[in-house]
C-alpha positions as a Markdown table, in Angstrom:
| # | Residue | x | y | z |
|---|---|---|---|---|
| 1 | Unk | -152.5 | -15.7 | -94.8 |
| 2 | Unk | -149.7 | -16.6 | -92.5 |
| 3 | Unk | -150.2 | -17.6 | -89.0 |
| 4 | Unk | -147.9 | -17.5 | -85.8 |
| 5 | Unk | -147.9 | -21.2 | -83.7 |
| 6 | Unk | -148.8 | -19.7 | -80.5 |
| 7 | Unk | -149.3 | -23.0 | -78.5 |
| 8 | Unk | -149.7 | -26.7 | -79.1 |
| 9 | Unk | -151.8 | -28.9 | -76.5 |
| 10 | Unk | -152.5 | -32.6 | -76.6 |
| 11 | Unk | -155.7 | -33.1 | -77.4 |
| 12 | Unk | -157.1 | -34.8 | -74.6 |
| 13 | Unk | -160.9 | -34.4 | -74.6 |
| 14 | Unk | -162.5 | -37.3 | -75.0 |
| 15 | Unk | -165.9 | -37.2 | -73.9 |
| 16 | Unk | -167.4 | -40.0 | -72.1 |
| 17 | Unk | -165.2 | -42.4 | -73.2 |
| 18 | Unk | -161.1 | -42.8 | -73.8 |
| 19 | Unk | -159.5 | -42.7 | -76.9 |
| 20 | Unk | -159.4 | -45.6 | -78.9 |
| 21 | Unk | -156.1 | -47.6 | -79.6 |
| 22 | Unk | -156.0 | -46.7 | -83.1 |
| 23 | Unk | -156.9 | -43.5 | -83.0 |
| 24 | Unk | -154.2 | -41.2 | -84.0 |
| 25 | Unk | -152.6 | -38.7 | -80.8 |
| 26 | Unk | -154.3 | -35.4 | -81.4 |
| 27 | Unk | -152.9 | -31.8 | -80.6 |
| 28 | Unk | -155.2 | -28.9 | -80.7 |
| 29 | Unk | -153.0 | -25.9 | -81.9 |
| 30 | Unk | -153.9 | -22.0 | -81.5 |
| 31 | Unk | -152.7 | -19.5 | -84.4 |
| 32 | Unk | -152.9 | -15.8 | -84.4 |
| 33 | Unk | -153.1 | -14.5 | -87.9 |
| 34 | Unk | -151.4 | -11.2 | -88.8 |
| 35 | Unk | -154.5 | -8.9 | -87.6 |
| 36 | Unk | -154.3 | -10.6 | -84.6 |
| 37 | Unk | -157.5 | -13.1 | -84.8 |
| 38 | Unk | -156.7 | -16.1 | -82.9 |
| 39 | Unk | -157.9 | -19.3 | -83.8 |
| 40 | Unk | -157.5 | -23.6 | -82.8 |
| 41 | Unk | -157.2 | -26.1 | -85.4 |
| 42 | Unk | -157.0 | -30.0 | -84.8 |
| 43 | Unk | -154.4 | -31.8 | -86.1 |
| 44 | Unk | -152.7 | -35.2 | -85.9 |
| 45 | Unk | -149.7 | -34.9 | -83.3 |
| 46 | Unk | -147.3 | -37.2 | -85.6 |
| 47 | Unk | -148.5 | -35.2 | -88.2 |
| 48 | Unk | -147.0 | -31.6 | -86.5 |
| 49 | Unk | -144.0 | -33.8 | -85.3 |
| 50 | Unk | -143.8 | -35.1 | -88.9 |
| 51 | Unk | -143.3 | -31.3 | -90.6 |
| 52 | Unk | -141.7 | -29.9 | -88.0 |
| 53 | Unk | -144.0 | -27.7 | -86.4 |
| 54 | Unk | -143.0 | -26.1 | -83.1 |
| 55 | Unk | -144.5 | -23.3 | -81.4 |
| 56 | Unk | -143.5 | -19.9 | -82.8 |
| 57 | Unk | -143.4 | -21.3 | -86.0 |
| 58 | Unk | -144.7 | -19.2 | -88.9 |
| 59 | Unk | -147.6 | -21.1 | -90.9 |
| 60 | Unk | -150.1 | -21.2 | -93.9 |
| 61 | Unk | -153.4 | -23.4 | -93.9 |
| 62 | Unk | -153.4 | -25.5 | -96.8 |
| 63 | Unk | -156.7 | -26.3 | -98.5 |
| 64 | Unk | -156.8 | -30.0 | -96.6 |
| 65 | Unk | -157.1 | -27.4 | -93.5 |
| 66 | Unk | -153.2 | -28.7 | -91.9 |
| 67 | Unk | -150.7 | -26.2 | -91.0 |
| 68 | Unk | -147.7 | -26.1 | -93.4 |
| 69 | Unk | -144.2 | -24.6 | -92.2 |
| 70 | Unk | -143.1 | -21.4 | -94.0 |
C-alpha cells in the first residue's frame, strides 16, 4: 500500500528522563494510506534524512516497518 508523508515531528517524548547521548534523533511520522486511514510510525531522523524523505512524499512500508520513497 502506498502512503502520503503528511507530517514529520521530532520525537521528543522522553518520559521521565532525557534522551541518552547515543541514542539516535527520533521523528515520529504520520501517513495516510489511500482510503484515508492515518497512521504514526517511529523512525530514525538520520534515517528519513538518509532516503530522502520529506513531507508529501509518496511511500511504502517495507517489511523492517521503515518508510521507503516511491
Amino acid at each position: 500500500m502506498i502512503y502520503k508523508v503528511l507530517r514529520i515531528e521530532e520525537d521528543i517524548d522522553f518520559g521521565c528522563e532525557e534522551r541518552a547521548d547515543d541514542s539516535p534523533v527520533m521523528a515520529i511520522v504520520t501517513l495516510q494510506d489511500e482510503n484515508g486511514s492515518k497512521q504514526r510510525i517511529r523512525v530514525a531522523d538520520q534515517f528519513l534524512y538518509d532516503n530522502g524523505i520529506d513531507e508529501e512524499d509518496d511511500v511504502v512500508i517495507r517489511e523492517d516497518g521503515k518508510p521507503q520513497k516511491c
